[in-house]
Predicted model as a PDB file, atoms N, CA, C, CB and O in Angstrom, pLDDT in the B-factor column:
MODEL        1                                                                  
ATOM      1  N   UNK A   1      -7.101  -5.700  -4.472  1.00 70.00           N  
ATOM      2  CA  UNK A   1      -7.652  -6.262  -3.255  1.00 70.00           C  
ATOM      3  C   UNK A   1      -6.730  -5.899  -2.087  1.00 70.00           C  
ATOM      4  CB  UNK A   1      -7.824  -7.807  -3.380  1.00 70.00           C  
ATOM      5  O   UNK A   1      -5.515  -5.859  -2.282  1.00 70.00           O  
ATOM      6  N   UNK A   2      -7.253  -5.631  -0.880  1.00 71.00           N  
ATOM      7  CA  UNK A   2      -6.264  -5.432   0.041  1.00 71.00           C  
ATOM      8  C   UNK A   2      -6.471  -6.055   1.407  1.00 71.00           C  
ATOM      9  CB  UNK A   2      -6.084  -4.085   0.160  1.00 71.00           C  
ATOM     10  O   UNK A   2      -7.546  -6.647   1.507  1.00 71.00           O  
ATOM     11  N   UNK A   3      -5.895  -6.062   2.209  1.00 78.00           N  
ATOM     12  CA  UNK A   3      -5.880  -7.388   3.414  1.00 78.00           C  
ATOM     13  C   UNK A   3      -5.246  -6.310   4.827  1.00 78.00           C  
ATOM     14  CB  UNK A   3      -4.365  -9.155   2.836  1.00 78.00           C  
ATOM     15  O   UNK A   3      -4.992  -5.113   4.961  1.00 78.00           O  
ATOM     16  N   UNK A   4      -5.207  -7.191   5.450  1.00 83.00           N  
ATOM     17  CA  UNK A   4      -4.828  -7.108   6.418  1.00 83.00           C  
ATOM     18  C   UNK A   4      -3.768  -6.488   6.723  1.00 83.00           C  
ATOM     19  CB  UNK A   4      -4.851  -7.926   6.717  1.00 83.00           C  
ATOM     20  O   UNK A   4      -3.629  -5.559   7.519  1.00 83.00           O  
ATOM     21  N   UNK A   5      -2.729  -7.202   5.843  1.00 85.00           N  
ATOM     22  CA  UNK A   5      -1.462  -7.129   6.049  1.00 85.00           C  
ATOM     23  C   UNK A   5      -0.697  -5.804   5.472  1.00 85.00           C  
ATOM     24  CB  UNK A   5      -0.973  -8.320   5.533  1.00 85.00           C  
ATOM     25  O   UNK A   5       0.360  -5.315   5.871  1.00 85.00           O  
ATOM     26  N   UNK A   6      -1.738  -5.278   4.183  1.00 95.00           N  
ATOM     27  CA  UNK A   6      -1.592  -3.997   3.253  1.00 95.00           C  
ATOM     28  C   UNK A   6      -1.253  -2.561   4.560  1.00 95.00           C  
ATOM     29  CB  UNK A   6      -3.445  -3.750   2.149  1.00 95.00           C  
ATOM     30  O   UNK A   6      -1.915  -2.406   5.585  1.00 95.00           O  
ATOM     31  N   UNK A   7      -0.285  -1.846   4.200  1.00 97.00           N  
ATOM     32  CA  UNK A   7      -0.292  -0.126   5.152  1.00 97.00           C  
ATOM     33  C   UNK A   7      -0.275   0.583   4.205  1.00 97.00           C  
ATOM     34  CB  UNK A   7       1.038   0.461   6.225  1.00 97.00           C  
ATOM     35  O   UNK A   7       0.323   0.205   3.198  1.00 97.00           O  
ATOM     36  N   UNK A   8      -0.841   1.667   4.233  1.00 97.00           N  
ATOM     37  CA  UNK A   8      -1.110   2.573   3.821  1.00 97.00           C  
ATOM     38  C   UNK A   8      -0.182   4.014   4.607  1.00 97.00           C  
ATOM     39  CB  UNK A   8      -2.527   2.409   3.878  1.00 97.00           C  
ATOM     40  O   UNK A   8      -0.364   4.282   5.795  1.00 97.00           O  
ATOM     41  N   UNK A   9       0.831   4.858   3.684  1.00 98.00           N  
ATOM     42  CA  UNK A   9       1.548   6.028   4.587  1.00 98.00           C  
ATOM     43  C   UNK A   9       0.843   6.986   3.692  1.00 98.00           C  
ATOM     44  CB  UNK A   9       3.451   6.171   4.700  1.00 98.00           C  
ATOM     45  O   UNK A   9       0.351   6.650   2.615  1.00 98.00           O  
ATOM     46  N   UNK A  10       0.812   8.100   4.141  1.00 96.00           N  
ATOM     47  CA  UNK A  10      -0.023   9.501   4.074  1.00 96.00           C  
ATOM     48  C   UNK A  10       0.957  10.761   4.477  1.00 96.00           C  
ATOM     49  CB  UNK A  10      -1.406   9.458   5.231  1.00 96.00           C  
ATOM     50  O   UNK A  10       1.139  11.215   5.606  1.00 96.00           O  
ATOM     51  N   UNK A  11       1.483  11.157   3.351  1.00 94.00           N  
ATOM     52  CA  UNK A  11       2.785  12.459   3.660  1.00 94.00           C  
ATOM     53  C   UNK A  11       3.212  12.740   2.731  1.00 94.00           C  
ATOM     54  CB  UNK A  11       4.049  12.264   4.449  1.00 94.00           C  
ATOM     55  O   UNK A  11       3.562  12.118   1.727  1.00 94.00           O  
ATOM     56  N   UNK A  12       3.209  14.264   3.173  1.00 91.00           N  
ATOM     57  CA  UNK A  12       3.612  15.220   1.525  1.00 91.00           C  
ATOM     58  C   UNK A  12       4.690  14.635   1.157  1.00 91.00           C  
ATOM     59  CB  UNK A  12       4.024  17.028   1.525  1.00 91.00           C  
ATOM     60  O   UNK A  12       4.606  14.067   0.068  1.00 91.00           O  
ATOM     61  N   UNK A  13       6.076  14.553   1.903  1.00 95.00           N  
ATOM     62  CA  UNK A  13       7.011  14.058   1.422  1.00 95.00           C  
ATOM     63  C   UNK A  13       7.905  12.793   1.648  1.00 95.00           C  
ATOM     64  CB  UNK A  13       7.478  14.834   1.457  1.00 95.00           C  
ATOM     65  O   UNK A  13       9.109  12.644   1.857  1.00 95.00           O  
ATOM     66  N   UNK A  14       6.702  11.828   1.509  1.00 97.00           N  
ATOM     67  CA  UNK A  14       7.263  10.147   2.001  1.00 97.00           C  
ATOM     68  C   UNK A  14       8.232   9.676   1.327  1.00 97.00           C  
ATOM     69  CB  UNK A  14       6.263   8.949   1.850  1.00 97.00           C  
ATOM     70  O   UNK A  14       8.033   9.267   0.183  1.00 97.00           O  
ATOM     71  N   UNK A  15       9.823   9.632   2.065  1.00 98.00           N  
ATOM     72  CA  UNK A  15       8.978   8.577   3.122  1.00 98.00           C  
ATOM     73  C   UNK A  15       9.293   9.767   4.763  1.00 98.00           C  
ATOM     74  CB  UNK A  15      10.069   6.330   3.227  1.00 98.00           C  
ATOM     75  O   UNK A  15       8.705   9.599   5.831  1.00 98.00           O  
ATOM     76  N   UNK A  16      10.005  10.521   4.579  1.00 97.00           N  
ATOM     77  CA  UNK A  16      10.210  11.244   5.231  1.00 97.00           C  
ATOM     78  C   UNK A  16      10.958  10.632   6.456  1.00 97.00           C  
ATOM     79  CB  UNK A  16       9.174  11.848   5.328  1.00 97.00           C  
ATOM     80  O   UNK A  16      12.133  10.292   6.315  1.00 97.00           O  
ATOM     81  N   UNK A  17      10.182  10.444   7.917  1.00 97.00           N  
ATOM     82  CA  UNK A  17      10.480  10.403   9.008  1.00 97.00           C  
ATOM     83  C   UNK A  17      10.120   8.548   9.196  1.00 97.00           C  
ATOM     84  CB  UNK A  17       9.670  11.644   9.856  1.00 97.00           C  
ATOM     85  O   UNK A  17      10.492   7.836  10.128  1.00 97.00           O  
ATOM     86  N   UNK A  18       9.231   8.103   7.887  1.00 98.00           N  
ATOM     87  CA  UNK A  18       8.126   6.663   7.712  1.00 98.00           C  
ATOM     88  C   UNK A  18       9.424   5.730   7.046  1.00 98.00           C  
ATOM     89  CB  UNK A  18       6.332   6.911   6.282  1.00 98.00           C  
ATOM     90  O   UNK A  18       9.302   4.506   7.061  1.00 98.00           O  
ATOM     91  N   UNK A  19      10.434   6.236   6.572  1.00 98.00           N  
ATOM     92  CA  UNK A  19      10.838   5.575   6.182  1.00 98.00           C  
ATOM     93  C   UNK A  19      11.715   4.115   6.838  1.00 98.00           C  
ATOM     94  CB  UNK A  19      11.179   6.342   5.611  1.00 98.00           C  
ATOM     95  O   UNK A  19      11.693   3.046   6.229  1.00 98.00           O  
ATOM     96  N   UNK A  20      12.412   4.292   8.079  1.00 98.00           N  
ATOM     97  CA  UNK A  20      12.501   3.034   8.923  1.00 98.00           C  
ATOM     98  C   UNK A  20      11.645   2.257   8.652  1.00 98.00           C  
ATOM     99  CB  UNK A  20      12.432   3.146  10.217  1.00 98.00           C  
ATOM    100  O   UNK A  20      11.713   1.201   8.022  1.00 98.00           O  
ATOM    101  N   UNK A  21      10.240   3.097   9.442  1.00 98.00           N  
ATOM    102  CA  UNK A  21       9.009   1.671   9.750  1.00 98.00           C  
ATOM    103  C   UNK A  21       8.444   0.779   8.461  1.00 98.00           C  
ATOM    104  CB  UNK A  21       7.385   2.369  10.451  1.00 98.00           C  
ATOM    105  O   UNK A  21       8.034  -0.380   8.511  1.00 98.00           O  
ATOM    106  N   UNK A  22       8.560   1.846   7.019  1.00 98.00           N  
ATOM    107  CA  UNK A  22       8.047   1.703   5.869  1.00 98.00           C  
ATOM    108  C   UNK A  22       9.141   0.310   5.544  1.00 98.00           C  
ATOM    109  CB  UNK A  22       8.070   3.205   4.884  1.00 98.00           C  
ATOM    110  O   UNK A  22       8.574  -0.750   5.273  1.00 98.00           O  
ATOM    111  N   UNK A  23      10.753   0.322   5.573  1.00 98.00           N  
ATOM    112  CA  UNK A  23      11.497  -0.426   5.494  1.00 98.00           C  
ATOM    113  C   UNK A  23      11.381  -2.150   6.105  1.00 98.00           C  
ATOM    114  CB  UNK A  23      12.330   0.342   5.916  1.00 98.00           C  
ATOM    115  O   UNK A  23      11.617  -3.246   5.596  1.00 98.00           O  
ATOM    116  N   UNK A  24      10.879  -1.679   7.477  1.00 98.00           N  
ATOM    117  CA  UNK A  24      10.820  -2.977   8.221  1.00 98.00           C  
ATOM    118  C   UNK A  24       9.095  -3.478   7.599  1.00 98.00           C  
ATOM    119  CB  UNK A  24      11.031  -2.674  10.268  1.00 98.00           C  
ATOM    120  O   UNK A  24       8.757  -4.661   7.564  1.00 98.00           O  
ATOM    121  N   UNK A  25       8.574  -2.828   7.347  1.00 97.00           N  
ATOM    122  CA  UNK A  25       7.220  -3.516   7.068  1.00 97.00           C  
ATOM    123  C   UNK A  25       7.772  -4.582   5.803  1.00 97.00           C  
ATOM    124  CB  UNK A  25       5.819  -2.243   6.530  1.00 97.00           C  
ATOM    125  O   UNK A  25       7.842  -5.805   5.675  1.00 97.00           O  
ATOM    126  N   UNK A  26       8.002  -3.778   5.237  1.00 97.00           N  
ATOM    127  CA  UNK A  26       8.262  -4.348   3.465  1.00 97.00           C  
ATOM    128  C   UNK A  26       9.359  -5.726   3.940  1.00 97.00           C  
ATOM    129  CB  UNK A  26       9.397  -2.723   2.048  1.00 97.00           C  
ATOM    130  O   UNK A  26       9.595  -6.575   3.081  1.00 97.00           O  
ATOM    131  N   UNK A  27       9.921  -5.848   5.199  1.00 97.00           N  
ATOM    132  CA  UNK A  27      10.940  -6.579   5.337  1.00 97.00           C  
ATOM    133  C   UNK A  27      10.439  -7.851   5.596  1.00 97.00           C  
ATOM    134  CB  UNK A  27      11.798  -6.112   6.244  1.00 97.00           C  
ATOM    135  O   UNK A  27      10.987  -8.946   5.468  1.00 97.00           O  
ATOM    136  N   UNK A  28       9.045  -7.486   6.072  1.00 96.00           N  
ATOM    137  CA  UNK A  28       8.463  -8.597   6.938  1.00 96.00           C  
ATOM    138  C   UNK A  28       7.178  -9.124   5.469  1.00 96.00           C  
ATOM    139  CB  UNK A  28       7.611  -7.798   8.878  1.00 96.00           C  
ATOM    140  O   UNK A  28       6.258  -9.898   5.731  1.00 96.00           O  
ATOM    141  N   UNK A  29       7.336  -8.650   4.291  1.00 95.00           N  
ATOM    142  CA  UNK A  29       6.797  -8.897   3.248  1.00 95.00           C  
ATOM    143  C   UNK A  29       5.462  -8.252   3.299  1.00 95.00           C  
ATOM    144  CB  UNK A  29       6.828 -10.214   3.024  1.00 95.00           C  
ATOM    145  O   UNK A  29       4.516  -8.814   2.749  1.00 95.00           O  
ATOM    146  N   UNK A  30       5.299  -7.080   3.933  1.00 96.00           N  
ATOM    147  CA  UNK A  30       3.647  -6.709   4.383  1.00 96.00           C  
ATOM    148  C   UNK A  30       4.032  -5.815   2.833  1.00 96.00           C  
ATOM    149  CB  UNK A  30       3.070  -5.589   6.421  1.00 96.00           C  
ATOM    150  O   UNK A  30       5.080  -5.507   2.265  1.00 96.00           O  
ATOM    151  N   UNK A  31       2.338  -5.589   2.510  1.00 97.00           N  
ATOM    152  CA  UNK A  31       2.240  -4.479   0.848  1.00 97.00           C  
ATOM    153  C   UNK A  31       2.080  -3.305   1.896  1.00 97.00           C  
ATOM    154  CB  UNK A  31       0.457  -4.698  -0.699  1.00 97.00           C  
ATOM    155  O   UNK A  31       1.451  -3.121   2.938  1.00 97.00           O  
ATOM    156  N   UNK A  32       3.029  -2.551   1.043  1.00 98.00           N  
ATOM    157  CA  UNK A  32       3.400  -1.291   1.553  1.00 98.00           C  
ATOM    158  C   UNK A  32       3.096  -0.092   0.375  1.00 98.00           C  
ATOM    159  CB  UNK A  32       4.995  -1.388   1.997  1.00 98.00           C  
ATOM    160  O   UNK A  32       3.768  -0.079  -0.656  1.00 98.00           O  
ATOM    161  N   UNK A  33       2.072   0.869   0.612  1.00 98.00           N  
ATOM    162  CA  UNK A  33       1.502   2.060  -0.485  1.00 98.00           C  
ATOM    163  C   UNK A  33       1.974   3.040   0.296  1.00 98.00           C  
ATOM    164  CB  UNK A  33      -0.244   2.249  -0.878  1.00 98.00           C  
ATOM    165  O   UNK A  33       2.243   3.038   1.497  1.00 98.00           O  
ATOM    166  N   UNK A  34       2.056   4.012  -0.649  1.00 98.00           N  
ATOM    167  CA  UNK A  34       1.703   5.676  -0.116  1.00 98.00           C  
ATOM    168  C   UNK A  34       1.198   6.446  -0.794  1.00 98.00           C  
ATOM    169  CB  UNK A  34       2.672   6.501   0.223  1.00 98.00           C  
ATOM    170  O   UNK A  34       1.064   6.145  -1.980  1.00 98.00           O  
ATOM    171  N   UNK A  35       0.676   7.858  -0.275  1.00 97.00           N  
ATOM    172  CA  UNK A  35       0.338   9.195  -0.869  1.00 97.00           C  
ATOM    173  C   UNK A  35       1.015  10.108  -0.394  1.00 97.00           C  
ATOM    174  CB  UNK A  35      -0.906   9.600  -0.757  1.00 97.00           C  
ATOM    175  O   UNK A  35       1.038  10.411   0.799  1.00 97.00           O  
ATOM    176  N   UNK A  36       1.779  10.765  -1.490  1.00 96.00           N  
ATOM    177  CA  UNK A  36       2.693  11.670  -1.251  1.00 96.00           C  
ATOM    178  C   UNK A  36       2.781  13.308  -2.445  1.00 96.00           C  
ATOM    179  CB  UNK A  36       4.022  10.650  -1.296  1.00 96.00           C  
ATOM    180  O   UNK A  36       2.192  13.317  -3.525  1.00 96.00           O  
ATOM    181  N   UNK A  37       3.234  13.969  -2.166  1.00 92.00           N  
ATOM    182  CA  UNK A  37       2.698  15.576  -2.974  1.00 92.00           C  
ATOM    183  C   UNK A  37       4.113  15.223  -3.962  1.00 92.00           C  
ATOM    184  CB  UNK A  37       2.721  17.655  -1.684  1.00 92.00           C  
ATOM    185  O   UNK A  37       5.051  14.444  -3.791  1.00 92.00           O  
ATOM    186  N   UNK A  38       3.850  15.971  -4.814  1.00 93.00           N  
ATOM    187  CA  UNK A  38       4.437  14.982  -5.730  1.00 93.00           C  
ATOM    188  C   UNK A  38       5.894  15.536  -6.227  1.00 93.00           C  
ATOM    189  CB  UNK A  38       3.400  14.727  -7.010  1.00 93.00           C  
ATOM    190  O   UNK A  38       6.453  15.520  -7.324  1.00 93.00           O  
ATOM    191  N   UNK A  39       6.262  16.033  -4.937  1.00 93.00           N  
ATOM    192  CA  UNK A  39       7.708  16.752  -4.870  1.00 93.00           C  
ATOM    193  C   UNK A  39       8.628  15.023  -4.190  1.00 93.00           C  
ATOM    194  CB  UNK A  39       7.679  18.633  -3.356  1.00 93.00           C  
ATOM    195  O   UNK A  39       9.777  14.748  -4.535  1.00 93.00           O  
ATOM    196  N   UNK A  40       7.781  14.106  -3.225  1.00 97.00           N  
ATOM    197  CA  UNK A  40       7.832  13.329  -2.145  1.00 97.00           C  
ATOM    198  C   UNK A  40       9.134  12.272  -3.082  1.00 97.00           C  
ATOM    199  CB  UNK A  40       6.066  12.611  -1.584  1.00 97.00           C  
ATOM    200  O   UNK A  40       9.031  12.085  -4.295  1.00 97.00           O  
ATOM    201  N   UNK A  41       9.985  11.840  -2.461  1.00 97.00           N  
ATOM    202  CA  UNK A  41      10.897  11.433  -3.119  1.00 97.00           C  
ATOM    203  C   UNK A  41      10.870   9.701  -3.642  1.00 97.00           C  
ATOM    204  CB  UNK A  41      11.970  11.850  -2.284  1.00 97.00           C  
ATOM    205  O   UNK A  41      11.530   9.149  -4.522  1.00 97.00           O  
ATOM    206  N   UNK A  42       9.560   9.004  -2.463  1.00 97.00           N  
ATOM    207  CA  UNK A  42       8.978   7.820  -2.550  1.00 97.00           C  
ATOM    208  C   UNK A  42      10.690   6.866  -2.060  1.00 97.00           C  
ATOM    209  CB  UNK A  42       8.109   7.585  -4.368  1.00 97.00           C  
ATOM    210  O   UNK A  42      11.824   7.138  -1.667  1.00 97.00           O  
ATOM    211  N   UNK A  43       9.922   5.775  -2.396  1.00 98.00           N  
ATOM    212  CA  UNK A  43      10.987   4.630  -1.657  1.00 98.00           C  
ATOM    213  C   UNK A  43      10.655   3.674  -2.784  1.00 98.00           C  
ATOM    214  CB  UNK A  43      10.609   3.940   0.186  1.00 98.00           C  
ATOM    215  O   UNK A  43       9.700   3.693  -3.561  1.00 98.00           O  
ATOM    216  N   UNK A  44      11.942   2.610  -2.657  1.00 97.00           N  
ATOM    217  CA  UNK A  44      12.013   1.617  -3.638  1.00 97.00           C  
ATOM    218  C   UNK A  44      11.035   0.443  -2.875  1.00 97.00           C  
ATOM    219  CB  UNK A  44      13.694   1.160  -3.993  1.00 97.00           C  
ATOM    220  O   UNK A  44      10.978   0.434  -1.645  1.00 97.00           O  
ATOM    221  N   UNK A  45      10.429  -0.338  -3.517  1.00 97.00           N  
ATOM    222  CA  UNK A  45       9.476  -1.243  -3.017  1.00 97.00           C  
ATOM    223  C   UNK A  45       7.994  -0.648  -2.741  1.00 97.00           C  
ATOM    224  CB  UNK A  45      10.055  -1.801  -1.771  1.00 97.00           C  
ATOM    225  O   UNK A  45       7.016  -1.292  -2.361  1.00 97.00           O  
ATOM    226  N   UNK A  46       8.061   0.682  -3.011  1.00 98.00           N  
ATOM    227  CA  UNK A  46       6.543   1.297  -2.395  1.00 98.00           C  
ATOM    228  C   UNK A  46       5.944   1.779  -3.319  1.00 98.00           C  
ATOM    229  CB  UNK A  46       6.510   2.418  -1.334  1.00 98.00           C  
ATOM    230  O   UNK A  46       6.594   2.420  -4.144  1.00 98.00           O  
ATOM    231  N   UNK A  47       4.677   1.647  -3.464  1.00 97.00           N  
ATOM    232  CA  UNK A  47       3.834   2.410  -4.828  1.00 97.00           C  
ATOM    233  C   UNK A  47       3.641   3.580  -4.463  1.00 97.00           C  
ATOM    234  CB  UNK A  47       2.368   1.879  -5.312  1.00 97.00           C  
ATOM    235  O   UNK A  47       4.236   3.656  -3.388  1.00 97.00           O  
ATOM    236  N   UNK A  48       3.110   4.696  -4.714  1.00 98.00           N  
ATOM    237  CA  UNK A  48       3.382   5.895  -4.253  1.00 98.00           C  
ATOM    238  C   UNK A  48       2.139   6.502  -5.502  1.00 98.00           C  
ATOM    239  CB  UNK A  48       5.245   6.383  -4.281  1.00 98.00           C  
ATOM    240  O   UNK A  48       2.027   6.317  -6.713  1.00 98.00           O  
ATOM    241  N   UNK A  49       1.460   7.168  -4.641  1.00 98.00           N  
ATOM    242  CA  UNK A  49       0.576   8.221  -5.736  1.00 98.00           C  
ATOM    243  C   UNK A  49       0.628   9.427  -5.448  1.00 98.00           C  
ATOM    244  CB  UNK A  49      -0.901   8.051  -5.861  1.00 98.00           C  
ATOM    245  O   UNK A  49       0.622   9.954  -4.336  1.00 98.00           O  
ATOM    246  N   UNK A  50       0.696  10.008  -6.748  1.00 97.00           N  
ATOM    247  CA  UNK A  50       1.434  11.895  -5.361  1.00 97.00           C  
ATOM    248  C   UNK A  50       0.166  12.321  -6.211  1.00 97.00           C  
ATOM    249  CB  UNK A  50       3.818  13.395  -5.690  1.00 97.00           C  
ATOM    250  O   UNK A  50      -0.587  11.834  -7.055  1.00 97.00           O  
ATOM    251  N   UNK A  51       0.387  13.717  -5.391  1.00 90.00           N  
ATOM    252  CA  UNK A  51      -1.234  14.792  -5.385  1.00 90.00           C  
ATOM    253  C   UNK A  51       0.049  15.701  -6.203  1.00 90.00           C  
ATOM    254  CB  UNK A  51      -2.333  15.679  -3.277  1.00 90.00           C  
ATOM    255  O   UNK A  51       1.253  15.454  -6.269  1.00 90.00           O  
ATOM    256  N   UNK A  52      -1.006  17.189  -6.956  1.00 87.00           N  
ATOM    257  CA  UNK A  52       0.086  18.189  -7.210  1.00 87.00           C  
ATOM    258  C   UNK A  52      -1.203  19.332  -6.330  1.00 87.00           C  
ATOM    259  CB  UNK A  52       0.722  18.507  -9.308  1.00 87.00           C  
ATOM    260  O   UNK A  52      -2.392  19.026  -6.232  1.00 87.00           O  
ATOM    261  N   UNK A  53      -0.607  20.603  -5.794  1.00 78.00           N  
ATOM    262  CA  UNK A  53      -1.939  21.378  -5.399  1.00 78.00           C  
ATOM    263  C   UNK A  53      -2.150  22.090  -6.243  1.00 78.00           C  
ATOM    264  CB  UNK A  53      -2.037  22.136  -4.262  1.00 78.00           C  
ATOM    265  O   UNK A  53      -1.298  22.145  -7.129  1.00 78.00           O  
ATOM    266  N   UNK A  54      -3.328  22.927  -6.354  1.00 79.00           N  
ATOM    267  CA  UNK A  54      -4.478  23.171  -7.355  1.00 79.00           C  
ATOM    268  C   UNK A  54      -3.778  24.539  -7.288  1.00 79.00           C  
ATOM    269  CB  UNK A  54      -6.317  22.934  -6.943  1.00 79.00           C  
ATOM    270  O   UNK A  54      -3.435  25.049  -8.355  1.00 79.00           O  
ATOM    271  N   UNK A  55      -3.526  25.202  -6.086  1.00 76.00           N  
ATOM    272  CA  UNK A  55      -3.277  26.466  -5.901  1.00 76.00           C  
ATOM    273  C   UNK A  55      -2.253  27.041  -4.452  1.00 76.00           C  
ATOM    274  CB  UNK A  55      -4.695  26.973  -5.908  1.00 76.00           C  
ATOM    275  O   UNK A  55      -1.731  26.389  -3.549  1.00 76.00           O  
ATOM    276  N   UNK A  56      -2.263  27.926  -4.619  1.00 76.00           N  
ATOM    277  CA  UNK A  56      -1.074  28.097  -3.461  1.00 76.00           C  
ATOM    278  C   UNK A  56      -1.929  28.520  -2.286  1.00 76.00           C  
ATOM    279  CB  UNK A  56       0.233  29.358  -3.816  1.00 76.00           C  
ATOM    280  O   UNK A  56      -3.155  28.579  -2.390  1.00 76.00           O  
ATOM    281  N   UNK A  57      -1.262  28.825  -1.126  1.00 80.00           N  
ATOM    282  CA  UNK A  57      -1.530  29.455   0.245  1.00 80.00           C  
ATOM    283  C   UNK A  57      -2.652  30.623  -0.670  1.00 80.00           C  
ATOM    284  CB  UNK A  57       0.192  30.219   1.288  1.00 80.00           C  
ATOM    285  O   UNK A  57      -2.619  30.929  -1.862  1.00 80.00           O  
ATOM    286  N   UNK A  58      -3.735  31.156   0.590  1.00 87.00           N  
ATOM    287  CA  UNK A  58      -4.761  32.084   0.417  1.00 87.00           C  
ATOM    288  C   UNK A  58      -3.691  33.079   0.477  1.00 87.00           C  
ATOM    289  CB  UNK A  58      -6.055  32.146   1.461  1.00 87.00           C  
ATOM    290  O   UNK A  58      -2.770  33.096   1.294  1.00 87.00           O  
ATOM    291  N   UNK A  59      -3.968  34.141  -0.744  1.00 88.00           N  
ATOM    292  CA  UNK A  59      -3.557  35.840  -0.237  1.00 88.00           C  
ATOM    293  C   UNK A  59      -4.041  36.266   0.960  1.00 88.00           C  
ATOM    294  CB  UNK A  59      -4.120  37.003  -1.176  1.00 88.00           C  
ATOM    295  O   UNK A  59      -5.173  36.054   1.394  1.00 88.00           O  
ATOM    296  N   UNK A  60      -3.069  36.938   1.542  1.00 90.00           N  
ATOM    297  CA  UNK A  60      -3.599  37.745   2.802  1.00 90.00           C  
ATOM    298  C   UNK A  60      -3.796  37.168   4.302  1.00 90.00           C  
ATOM    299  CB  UNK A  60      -4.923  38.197   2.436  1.00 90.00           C  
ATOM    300  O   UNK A  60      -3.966  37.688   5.404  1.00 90.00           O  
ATOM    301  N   UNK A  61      -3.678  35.684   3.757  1.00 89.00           N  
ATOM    302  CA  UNK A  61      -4.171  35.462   5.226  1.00 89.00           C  
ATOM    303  C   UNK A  61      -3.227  35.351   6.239  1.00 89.00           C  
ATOM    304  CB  UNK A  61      -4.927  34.296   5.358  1.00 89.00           C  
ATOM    305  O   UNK A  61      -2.003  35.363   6.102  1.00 89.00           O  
ATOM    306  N   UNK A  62      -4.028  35.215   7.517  1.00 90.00           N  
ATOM    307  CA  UNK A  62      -3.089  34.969   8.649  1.00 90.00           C  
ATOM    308  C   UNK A  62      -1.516  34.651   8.921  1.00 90.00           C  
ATOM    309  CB  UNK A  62      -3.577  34.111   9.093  1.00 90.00           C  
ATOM    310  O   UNK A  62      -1.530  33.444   9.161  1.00 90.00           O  
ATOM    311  N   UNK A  63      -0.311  35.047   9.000  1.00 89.00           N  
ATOM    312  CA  UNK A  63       1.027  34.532   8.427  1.00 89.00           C  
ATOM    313  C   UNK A  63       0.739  33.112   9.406  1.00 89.00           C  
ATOM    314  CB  UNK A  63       2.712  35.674   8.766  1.00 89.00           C  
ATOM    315  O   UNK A  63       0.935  31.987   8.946  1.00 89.00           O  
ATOM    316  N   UNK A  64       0.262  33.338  10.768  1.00 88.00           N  
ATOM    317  CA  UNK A  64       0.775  31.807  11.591  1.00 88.00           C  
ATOM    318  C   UNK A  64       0.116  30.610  10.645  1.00 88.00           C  
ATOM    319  CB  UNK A  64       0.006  31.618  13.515  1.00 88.00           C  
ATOM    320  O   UNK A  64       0.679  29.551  10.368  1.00 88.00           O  
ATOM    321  N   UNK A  65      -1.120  30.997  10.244  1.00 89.00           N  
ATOM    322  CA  UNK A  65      -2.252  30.008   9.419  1.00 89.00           C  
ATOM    323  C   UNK A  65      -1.553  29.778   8.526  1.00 89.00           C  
ATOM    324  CB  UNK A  65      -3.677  30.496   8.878  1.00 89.00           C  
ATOM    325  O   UNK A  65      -2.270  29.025   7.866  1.00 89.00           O  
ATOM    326  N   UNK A  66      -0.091  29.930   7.670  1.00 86.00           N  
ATOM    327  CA  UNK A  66       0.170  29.740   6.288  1.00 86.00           C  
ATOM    328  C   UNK A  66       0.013  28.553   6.373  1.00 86.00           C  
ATOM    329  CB  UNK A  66       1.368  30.160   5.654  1.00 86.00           C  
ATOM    330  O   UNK A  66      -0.787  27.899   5.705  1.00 86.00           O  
ATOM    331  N   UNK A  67       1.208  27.889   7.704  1.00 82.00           N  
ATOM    332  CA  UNK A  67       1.498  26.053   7.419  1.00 82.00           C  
ATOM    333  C   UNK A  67       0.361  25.433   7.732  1.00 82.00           C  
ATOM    334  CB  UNK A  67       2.714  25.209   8.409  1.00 82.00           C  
ATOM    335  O   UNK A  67       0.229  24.232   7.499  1.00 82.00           O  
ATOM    336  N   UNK A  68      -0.702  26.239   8.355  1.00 84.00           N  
ATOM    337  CA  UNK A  68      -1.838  25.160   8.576  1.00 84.00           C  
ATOM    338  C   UNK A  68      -2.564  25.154   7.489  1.00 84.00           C  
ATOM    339  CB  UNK A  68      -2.775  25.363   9.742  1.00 84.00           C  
ATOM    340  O   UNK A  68      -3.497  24.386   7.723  1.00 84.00           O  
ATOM    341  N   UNK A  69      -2.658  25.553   6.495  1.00 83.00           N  
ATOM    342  CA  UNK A  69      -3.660  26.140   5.147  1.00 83.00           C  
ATOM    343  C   UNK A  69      -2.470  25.061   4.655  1.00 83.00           C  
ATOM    344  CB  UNK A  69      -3.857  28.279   4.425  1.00 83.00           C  
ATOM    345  O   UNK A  69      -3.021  24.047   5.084  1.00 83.00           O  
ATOM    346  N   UNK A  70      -1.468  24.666   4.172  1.00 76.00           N  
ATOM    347  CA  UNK A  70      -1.019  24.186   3.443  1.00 76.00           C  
ATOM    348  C   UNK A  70      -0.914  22.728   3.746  1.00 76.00           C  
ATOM    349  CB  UNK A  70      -0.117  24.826   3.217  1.00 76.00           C  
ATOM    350  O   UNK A  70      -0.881  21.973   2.774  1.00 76.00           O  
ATOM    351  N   UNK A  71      -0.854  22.203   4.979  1.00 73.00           N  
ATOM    352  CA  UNK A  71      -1.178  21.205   5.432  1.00 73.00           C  
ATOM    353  C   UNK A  71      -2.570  20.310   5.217  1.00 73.00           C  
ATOM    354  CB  UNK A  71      -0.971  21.529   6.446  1.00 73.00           C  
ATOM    355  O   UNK A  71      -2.928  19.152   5.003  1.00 73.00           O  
ATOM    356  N   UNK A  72      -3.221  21.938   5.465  1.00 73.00           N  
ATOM    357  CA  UNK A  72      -5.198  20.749   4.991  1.00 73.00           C  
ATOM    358  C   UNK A  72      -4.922  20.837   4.343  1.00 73.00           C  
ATOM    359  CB  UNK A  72      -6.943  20.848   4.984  1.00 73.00           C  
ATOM    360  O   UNK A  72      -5.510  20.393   3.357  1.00 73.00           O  
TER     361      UNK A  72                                                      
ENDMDL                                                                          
END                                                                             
């Protein structure tokens, strides 16, 4: 069940840059989740579900497009 009070973080490698805010949430007793790629190092107090990817960057394509292809 989840409420109000539940956050949800979203990042390949959480807690990353989330981790302060992720800290003070949990401080203030809010439920604190994430999704993270499953390299993501996670945090103590946080549930964490990591993705693995299916496949790598497209051959051939665009070099600027790599980080954006890997990002979607």
């Amino acid at each position: 069940m989840t409420s109000a009070n539940d956050i949800l973080f979203v990042h390949q490698n959480f807690p990353a840059q989330f981790g302060p805010p992720a800290r003070a949430l949990l401080a203030q007793g809010r439920r604190v989740v994430a999704i993270g790629a499953e390299t993501a190092p996670g945090l103590s107090g946080v549930s964490i579900a990591k993705w693995k990817l299916s496949r790598g960057t497209t051959r051939g394509i665009f070099d600027p497009a790599t980080r954006a292809e890997a990002d979607i």
